[in-house]
N, C-alpha and C positions, 0 to 999 in steps of 0.2 A: 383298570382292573377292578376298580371298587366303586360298588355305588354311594349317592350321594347321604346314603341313611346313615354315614359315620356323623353326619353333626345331630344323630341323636346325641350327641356328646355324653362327657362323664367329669365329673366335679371331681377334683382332689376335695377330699373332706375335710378342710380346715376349717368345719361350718359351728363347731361348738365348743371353741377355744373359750376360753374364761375372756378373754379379751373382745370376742367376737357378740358374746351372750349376756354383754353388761349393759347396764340403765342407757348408759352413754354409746351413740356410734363413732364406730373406731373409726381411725382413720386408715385410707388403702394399705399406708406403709405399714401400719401397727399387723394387719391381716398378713399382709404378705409376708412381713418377717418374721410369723409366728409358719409360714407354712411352707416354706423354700427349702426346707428338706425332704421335705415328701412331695415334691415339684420334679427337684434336682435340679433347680434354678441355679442360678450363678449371681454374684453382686449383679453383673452388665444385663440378664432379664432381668433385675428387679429393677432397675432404672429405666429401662424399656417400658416394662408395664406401668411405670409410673407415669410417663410420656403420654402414654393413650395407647403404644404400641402392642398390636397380637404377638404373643411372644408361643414358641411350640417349643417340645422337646421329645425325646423319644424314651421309653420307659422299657423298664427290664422284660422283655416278653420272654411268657411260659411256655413256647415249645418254636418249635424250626417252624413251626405251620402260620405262627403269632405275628401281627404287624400291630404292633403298639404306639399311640401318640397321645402325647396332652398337651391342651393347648389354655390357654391365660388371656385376659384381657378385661380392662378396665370402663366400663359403659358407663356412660355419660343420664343416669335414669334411673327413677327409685327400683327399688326389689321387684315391688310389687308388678311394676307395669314388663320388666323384664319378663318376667315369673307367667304373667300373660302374654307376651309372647312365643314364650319357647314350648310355652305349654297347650296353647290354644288348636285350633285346628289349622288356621292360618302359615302356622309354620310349620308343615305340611309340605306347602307348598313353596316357601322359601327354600327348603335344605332338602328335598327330596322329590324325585322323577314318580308321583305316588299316580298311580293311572286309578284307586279307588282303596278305599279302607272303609273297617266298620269295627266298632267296636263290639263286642262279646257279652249279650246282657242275658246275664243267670235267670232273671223273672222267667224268662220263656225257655223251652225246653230248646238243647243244646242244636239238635238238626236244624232248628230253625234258625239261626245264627251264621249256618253254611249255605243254604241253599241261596242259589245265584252267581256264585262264586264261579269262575270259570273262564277260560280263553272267551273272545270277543272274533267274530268271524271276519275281523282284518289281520286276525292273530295265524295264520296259514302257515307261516314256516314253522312256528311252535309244535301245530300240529304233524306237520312232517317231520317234526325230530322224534314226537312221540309214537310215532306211527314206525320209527327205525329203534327205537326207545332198546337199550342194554345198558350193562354195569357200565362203569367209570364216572368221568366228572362231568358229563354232559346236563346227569339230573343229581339232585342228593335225594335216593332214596333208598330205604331198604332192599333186601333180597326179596321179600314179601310183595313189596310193593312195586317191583319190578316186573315183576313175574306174573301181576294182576295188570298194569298196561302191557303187557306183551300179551296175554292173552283176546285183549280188545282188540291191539294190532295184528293178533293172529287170523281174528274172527271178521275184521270190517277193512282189512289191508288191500286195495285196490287201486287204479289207474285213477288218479285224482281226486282219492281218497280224503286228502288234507280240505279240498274244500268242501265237502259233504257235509253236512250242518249233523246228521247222524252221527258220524264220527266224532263231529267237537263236542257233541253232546254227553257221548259216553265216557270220553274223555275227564270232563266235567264233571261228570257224575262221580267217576273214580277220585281223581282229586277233591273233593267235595266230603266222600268218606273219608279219604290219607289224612285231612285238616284237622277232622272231628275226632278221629281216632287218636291224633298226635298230642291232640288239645285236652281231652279229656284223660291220657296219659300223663302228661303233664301236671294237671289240675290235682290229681289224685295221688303220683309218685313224686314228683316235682324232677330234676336232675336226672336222677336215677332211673326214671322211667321213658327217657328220648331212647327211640330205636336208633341205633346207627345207620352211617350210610355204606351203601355199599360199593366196592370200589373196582371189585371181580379178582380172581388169581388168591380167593380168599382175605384180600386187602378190606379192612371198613376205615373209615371215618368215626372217631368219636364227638360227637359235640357235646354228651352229658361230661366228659372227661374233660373237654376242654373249656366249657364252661364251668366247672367245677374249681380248675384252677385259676381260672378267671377270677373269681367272685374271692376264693383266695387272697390271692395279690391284693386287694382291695386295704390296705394294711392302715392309710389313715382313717376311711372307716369302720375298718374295726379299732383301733385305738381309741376315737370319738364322736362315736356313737353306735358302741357294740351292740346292742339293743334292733338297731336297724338293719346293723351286718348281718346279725343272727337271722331276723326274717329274711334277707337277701338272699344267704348263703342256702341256709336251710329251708325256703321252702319249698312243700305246704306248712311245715312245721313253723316256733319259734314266730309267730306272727304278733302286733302288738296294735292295740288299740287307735294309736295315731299312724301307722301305717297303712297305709291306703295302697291299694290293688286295682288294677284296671289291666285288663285282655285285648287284644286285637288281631284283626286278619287284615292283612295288609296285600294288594296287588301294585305291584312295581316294576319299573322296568329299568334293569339291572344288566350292564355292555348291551342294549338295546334289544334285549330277549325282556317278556312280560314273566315276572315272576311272584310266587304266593309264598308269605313269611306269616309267622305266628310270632308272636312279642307279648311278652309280660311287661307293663311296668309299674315301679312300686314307688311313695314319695309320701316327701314331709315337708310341709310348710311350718314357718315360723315366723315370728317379726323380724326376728334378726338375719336370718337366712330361709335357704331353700333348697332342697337335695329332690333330686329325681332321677332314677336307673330306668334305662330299658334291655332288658335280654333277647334280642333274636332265637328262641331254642329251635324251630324250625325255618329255615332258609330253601327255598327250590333248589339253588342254583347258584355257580359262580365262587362264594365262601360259605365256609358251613354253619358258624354261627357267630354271633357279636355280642360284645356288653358295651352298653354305653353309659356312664352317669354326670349330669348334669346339675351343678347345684349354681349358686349365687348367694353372694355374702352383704347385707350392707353398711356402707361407708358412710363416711363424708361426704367425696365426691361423687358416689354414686352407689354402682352393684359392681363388683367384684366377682367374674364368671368364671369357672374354670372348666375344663372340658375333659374326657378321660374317653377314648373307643379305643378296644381291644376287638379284633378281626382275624379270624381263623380262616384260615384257607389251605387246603392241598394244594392249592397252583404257586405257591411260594417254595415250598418243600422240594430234598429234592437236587439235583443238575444243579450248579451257579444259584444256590439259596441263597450267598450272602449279594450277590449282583439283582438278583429278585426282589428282596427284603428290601435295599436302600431305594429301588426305584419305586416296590408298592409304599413306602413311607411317603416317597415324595408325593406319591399320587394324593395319597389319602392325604396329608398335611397340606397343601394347596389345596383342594378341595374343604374343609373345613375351614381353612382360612376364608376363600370365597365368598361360603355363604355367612360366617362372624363377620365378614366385611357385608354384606347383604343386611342382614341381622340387626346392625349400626345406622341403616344408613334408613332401614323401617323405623328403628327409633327417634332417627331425626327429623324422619319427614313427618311425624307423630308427633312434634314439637316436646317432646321429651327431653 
């Protein structure tokens, strides 16, 4: 049910504990038993983690729609070299199905940023779903933006239509402004300006809503390092000097349909630590949006990783939600483990 972009991970933020931020590096246990309450650890995962063992839990999720995990683990490799892993382009390709991304560069005027973006003409059944294209979960989009590819499918809807290069084109085209328009919404209202999706029978989707209480929950980073939370929560507002910003358009393929997501993310390096979020605000397809954050702590014996994705979806909600919820848990929790065990094994062969 869920793609592989949950080990954009999310850091419980035990990242500027007075123990964490002194001359001296702590050691693993000193970190973690300052942070196992806002884990919801137990003694048995802090003895795991101590092991070298991935340890996961499940976190209090903010709506029937939410599928919540965090996950722990002890890497054998300074901060630093982590830090360049998880951040690099590289792992990209470890923890996620990315068929292309770009990032978002303000120097140049915004259209140019989108243009090229688009289905791939071995991408054919895409284009036959858009070419039947109405409300529900088939796409996440507006009433607006439905109603501007159904007029394409009105206009160029024909006997073998999907493979007409015409077709994907305008397709493309249309998607292309939905990205720009979403992005520059975004940029300008932050949360509060994501359109809904729409779901028909008068039903939407909120992702500014659910992201909102997303970013909420965040509750160790706000305790320690409100400063961060504030830009997090609030922006465009509440922004700070060592806060760093970076945009993306991401093309991925998600239950094996190609799909376009927009991601903010924001980060802060330090010696001692390193905290990095990504927000999904716009998703194609499949879930409506994601927060992920990722930091690393350092030790003695190493970096101290922790993991935090929150994933919203209609397809949980609903008929048999708690039968839904334990098995999208499962899904998602195996799959981040996967690629942390991926993740370890690039560190090792890295002689790290």
């Amino acid at each position: 049910m869920y793609n592989k972009a949950v080990v954009w991970f999310s850091l419980a933020f035990a990242l500027t504990l007075p123990a964490v931020v002194s001359a001296d590096t702590p050691t693993s246990a000193t970190v973690l038993g300052a942070c196992m309450d806002y884990l919801g650890y137990d003694e048995a995962d802090f003895r795991k983690l101590l092991s070298g063992k991935i340890v996961s839990g499940d976190l209090q999720e903010c709506s029937k729609k939410e599928l919540a995990v965090t996950i722990a683990m002890l890497l054998p490799a300074p901060l630093e070299r982590v830090v360049d892993l998880i951040w690099s382009g590289s792992t990209l390709e470890i923890t996620r199905d990315v068929l292309d991304f770009s990032y978002i560069n303000d120097s140049s005027p915004v259209e140019n940023n989108f243009v090229g973006i688009g289905l791939q003409p071995d991408e054919v059944k895409e284009v036959s779903k858009l070419l039947r294209i109405r409300a529900g979960l088939t796409f996440n989009m507006s009433k607006v933006e439905i109603q501007r590819f159904k007029a394409i499918a009105r206009r160029l809807k024909s006997r073998g239509a999907e493979r007409d290069p015409r077709v994907r084109q305008a397709f493309n085209s249309e998607y292309q402004a939905l990205l720009m328009k979403r992005y520059k919404a975004y940029r300008q209202g932050g949360l509060k300006a994501i359109a809904p999706y729409y779901r028909g029978g008068g039903e939407r989707a909120r992702p500014d809503r659910e992201l909102s209480a997303e970013a909420a929950s965040a509750t160790l980073m706000q305790d320690l390092i409100p400063d961060f939370h504030r830009a997090f929560a609030n922006y465009p507002r509440d922004g700070t000097d060592d806060t760093k910003n970076q945009f993306l358009w991401i093309r991925e393929l998600i239950q094996d349909r190609p799909t376009f997501i927009l991601a903010h993310r924001m980060f802060r390096f330090g010696q001692k630590y390193a905290v990095m979020t990504e927000r999904q605000f716009y998703v194609g397809h499949t879930y409506n949006s994601q927060q992920s954050i990722v930091g690393g702590i350092a030790a003695e014996e190493g970096t101290l990783v922790f993991y935090q994705n929150r994933t919203s979806t209609d397809r949980v909600a609903g008929f048999a939600s708690s039968l839904r919820h334990t098995i999208g848990r499962k899904l998602m929790r195996d799959q981040i483990i996967h690629h942390l065990e991926a993740l370890r094994r690039s560190l090792e062969q890295t002689g790290e």
